[in-house]
C-alpha positions as CSV (number, residue, x, y, z in Angstrom):
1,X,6.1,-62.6,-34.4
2,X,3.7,-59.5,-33.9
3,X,1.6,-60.6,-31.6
4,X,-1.0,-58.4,-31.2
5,X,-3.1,-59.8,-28.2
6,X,-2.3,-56.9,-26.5
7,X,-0.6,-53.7,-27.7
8,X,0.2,-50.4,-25.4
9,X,0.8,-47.1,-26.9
10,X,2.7,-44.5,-25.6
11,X,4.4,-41.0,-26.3
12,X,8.3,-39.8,-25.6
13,X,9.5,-36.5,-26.0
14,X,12.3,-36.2,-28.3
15,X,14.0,-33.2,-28.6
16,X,14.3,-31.1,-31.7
17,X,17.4,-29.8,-33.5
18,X,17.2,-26.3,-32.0
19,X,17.9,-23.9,-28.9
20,X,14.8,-23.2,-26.0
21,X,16.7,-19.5,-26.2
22,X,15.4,-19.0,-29.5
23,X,11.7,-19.1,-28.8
24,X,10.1,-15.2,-29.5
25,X,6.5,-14.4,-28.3
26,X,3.8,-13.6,-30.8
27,X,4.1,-10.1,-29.9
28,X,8.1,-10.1,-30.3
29,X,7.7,-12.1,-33.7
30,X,5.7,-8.8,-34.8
31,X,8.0,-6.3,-33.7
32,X,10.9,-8.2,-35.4
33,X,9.1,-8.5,-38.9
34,X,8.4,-4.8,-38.7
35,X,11.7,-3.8,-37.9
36,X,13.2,-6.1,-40.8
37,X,11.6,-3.6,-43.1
38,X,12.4,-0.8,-41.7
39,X,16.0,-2.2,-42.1
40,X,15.7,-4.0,-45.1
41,X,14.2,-0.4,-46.9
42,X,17.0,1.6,-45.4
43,X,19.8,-1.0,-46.6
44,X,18.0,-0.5,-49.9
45,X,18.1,3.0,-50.3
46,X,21.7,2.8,-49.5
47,X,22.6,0.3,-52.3
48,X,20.8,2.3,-54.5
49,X,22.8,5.2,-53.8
50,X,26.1,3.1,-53.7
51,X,25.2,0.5,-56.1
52,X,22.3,1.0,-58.7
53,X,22.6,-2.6,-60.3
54,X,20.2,-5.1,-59.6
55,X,22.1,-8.0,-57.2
56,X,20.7,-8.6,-53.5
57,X,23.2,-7.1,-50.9
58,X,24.3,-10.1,-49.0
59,X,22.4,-8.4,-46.1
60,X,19.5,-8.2,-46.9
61,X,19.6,-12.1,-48.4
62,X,20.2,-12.7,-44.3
63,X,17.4,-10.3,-43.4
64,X,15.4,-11.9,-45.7
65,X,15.8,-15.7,-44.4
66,X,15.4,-14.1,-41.1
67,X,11.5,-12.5,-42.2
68,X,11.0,-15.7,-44.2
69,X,11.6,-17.5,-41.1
70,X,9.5,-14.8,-38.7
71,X,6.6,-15.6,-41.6
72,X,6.4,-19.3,-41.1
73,X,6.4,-18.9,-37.1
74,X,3.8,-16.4,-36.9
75,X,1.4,-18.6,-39.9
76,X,2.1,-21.7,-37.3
77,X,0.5,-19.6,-34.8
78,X,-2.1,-18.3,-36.9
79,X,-3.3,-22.0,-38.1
80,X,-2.7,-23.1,-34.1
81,X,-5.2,-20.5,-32.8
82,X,-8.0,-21.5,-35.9
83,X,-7.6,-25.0,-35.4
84,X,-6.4,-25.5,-31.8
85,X,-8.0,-23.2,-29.6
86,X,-7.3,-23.7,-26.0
87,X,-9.3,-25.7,-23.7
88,X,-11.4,-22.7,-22.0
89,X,-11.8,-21.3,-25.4
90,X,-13.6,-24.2,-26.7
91,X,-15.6,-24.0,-23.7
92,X,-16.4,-20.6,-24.3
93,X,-17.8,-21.8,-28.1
94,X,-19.5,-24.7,-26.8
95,X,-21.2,-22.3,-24.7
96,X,-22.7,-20.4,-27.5
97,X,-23.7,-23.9,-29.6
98,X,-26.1,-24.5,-26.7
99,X,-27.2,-20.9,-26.7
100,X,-27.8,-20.7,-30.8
101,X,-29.3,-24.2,-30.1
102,X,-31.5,-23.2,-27.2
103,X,-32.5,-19.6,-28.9
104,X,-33.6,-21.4,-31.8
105,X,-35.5,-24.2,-30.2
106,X,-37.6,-22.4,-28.5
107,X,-38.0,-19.6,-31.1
108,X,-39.4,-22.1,-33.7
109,X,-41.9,-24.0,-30.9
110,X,-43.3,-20.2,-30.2
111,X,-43.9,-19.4,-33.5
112,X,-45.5,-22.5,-34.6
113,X,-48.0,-22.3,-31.4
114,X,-48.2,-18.4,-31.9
115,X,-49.2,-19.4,-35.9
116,X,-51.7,-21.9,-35.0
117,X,-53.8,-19.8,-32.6
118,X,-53.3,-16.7,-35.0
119,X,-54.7,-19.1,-37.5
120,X,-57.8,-20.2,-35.4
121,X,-58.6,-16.6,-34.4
122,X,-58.8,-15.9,-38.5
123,X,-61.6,-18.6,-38.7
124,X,-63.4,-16.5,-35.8
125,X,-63.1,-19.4,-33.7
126,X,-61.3,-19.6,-30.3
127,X,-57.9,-21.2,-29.2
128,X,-57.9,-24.2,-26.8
129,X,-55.5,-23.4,-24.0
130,X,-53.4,-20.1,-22.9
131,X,-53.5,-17.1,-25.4
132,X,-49.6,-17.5,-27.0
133,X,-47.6,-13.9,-27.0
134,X,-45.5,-13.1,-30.5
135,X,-42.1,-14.8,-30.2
136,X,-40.9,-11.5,-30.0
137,X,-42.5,-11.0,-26.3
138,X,-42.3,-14.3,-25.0
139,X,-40.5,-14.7,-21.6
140,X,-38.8,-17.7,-22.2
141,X,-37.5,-16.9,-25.8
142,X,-36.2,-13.9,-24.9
143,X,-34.4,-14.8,-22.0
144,X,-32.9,-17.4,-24.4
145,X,-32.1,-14.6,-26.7
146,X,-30.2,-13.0,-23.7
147,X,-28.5,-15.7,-22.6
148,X,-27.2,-15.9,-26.6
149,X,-26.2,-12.1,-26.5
150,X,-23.9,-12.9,-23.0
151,X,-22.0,-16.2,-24.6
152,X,-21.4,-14.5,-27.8
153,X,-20.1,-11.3,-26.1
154,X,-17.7,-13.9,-23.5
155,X,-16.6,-15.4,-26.8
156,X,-16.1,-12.2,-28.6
157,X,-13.8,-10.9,-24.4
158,X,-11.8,-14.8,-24.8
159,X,-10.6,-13.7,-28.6
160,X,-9.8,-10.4,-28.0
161,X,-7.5,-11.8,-25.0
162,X,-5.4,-14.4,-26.9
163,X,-3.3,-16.5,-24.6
164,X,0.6,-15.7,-25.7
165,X,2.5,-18.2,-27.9
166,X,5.2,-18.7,-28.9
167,X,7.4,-20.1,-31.8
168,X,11.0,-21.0,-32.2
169,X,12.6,-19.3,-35.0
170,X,15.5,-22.4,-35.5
171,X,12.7,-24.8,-35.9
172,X,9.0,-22.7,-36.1
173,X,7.6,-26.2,-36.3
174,X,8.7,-27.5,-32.9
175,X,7.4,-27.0,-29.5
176,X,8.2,-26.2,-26.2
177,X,7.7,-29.6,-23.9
178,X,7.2,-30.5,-21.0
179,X,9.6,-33.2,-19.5
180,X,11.0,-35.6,-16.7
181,X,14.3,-32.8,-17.1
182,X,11.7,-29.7,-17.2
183,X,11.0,-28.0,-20.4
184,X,12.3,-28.6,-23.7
185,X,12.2,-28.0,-27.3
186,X,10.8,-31.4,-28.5
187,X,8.6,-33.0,-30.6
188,X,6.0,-35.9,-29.1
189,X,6.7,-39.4,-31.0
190,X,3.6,-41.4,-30.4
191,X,4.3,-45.5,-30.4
192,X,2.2,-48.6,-30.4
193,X,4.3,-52.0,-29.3
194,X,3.1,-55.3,-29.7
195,X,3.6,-57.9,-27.1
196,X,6.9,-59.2,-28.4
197,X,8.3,-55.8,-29.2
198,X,7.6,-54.9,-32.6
199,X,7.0,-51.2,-33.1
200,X,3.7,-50.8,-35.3
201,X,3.2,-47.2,-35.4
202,X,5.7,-44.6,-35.5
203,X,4.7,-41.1,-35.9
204,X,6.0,-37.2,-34.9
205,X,3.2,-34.8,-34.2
206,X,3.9,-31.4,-32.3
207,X,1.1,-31.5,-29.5
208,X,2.5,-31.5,-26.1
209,X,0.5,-34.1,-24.5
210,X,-0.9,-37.5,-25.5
211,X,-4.9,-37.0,-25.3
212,X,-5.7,-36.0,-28.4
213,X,-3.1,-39.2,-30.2
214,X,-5.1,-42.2,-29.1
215,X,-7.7,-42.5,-32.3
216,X,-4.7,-41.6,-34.6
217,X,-2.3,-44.3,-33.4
218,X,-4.7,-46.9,-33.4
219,X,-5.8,-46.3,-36.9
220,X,-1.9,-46.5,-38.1
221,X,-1.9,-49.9,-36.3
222,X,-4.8,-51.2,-37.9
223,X,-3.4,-49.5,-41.5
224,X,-0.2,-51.2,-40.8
225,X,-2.2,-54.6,-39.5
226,X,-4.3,-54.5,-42.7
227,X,-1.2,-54.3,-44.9
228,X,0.2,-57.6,-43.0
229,X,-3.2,-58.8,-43.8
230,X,-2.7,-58.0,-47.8
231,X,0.1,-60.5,-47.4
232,X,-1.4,-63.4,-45.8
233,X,-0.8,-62.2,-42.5
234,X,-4.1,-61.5,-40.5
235,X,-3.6,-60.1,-37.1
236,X,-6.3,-58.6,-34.8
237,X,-5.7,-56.3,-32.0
238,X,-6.9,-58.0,-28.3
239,X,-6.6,-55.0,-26.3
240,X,-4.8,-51.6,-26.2
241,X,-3.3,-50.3,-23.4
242,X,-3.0,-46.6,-22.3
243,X,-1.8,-44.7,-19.8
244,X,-3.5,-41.8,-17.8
245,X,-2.2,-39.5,-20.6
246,X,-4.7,-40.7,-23.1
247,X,-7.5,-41.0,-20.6
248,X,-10.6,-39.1,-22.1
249,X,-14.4,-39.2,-23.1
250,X,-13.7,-39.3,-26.5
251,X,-11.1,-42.1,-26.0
252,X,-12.9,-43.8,-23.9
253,X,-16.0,-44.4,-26.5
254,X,-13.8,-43.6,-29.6
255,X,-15.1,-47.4,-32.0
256,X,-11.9,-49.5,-32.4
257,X,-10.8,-52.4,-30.5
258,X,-10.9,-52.9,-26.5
259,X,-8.7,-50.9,-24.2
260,X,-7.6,-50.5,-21.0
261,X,-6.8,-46.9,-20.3
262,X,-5.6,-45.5,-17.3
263,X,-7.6,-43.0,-15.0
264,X,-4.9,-42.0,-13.3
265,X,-1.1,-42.6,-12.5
266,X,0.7,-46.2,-12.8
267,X,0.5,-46.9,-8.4
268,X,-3.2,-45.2,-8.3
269,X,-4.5,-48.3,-10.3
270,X,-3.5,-50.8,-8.2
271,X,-5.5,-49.2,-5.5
272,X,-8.1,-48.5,-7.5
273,X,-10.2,-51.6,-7.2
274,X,-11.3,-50.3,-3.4
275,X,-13.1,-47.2,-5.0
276,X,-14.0,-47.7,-8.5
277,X,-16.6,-50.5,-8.7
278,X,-20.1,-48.2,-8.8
279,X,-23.8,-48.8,-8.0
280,X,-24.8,-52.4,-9.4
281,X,-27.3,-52.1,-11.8
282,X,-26.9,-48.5,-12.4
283,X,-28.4,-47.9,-15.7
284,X,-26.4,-44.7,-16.8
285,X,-23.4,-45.5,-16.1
286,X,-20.5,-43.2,-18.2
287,X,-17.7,-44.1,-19.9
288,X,-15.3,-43.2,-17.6
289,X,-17.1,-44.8,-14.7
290,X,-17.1,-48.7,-16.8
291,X,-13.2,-48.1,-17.0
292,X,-12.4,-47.5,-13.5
293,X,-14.9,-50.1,-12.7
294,X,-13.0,-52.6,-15.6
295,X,-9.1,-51.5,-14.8
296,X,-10.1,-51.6,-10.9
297,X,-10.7,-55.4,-10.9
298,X,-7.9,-57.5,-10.3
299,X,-8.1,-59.0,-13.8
300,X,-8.2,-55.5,-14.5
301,X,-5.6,-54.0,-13.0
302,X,-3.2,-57.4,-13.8
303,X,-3.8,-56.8,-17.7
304,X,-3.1,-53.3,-17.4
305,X,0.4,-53.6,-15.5
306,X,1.4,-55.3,-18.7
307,X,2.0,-51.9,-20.8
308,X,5.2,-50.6,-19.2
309,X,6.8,-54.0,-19.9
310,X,5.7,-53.6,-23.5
311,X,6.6,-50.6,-24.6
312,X,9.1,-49.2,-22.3
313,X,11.6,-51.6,-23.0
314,X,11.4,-49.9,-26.6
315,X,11.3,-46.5,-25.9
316,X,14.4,-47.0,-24.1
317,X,16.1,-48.9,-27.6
318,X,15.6,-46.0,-29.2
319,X,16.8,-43.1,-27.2
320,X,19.6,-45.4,-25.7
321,X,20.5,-47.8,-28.4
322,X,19.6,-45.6,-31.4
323,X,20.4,-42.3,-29.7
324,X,17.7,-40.9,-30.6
325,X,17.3,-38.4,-27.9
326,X,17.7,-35.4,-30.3
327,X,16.8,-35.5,-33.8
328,X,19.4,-34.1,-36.5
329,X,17.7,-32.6,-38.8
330,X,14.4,-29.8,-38.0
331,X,10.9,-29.9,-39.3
332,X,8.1,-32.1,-38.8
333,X,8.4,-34.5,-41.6
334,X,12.6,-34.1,-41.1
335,X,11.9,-35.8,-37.6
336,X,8.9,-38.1,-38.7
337,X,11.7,-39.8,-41.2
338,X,14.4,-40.1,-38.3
339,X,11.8,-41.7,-36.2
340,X,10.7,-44.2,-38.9
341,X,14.2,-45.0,-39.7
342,X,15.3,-45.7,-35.8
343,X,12.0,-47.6,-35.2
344,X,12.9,-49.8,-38.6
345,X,15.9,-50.3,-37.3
346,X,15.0,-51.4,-34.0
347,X,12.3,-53.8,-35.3
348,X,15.1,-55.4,-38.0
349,X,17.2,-56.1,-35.0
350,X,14.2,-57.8,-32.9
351,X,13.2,-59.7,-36.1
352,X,17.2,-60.7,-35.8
353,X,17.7,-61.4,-32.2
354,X,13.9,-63.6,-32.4
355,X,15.1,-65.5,-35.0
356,X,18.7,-66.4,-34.2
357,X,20.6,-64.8,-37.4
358,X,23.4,-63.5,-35.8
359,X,25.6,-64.0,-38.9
360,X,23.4,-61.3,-40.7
């Protein structure tokens, strides 16, 4: 068993133990705090005036898991916007990297010409070529300069307009998914399946879509393929398949073993082969082209067609088999632990079915 000639990965929604209703805005999450202590100090002067001793009022023990709650939903957003900014935001910063980069490129070659010549006029001698202008009065540096001023003042007009989020007060650490059934609030299991069924990775992260899971599920299927290894079992992934979900620069020339991923959806592949071969020969060819060249062959195309047998066979075990469709308990690591124990499960009874032990 775990054959590993070709794996495919994948990620299901699951939903999470809590209500779409209860989702508050960033803006609405502020508001609340601030009215729980206007609240909580009015309830207080009133015990103190009805009751000088030193026990919490039962209501304010509620308030208070409320505003502990209203805390750890408005950090999640805080950490989210530091370490996940959105798509045209990172634009917006790459934008002034290239600036900064430029500016002080061409900055450092004016001075060093502008040095030399100021050095050669010192000696009484004269310059070979143009006559160099300070950095300070150079055309090209200062348009550079310019150019800096306009990205850092775009990036300065993106943060000051932060895009609204939100955050579920029954679970702050779920998200609000998009499904086959419309939205949800849902965490995204990501799974890799070997050829006979065995689940390899198992993991629960809270990003909506699959793009940014690829690297990580691979390396837990080579951390869980290197443990087999500690025990005399050496496996080596063949090829990985992925569907357009995962399909991505980065991805795409990420080290690791081969893959086959997706450029677009399941029945534009098999068409694919009539438009994706490009110029023979061409010397510069990206990433993305040498896919769609590679899954648009009909070797190609074959091997890829392969994945949804794989893995969605066991995506279906455990929503329909385990009922796993909503976890029980809230939290990430809560629903990390449910999806281990429903994918251990799953691969116990393969190992059983395989093998023939019915009277376990």
């Amino acid at each position: 068993m775990v054959k590993v000639g070709t794996i495919a990965v994948d990620g299901t929604k699951i939903e999470a133990n809590a209500s779409i209703d209860a989702n508050k805005t960033e803006a609405r999450l502020r508001e609340m705090a601030s009215e729980i202590v206007a609240e909580a100090a009015a309830v207080d002067d009133q015990e103190d005036l009805d009751d000088p001793g030193d026990q919490t009022p039962p209501r304010l023990q509620s308030r208070a898991t409320r505003q502990a709650a209203i805390a750890e939903a408005l950090a999640s957003i805080e950490k989210d916007r530091r370490e996940r900014p959105s798509s045209a935001a990172k634009m917006t910063i790459r934008r002034v990297e290239r600036a900064e980069a430029k500016e002080r490129r061409l900055t450092e070659e004016s001075t060093a010409i502008y040095t030399a010549q100021q050095q050669v006029l010192a000696q009484g001698r004269r310059p070979a070529g143009r006559r160099a202008v300070h950095p300070d009065r150079n055309v090209n540096v200062l348009k550079a300069r310019q150019n800096l001023i306009n990205a850092r003042a775009a990036l300065e007009r993106r943060n000051a307009s932060k895009p609204v989020r939100k955050r579920n007060l029954t679970d702050p650490q779920s998200r609000l998914m998009k499904t086959r059934f419309g939205f949800r609030q849902a965490y995204n299991a990501q799974l890799a399946v070997s050829e006979d069924h065995l689940i390899l990775a198992a993991y629960v992260t809270d990003r909506g879509i699959d793009i940014g899971e690829y690297i990580p599920t691979v390396a837990a299927v080579e951390q869980t393929l290197s443990e087999l290894a500690a025990a005399g079992h050496d496996r080596v992934i063949g090829t990985v398949l992925a569907d357009a979900g995962y399909f991505s620069r980065e991805n795409l020339a990420a080290a690791g073993p081969n893959r086959l991923i997706a450029p677009g959806k399941a029945k534009d592949v098999a068409t694919s082969k009539k438009t994706a071969v490009t110029q023979p020969g061409k010397y510069d060819r990206t990433a993305i082209e040498e896919m769609q060249e590679r899954i648009g062959t009909d070797e190609g195309t074959a091997h890829y067609r392969q994945r949804a047998g794989i893995i969605e066979p066991v995506n279906a075990h455990l929503k329909d088999r385990r009922t796993l469709r909503r976890f029980a308990r809230r939290g990430l690591a809560a629903a990390q632990s449910e999806l281990i124990l429903a994918a251990a499960a799953t691969n116990f009874l393969r190992y059983v079915k395989v093998n023939n032990l019915a009277t376990i």
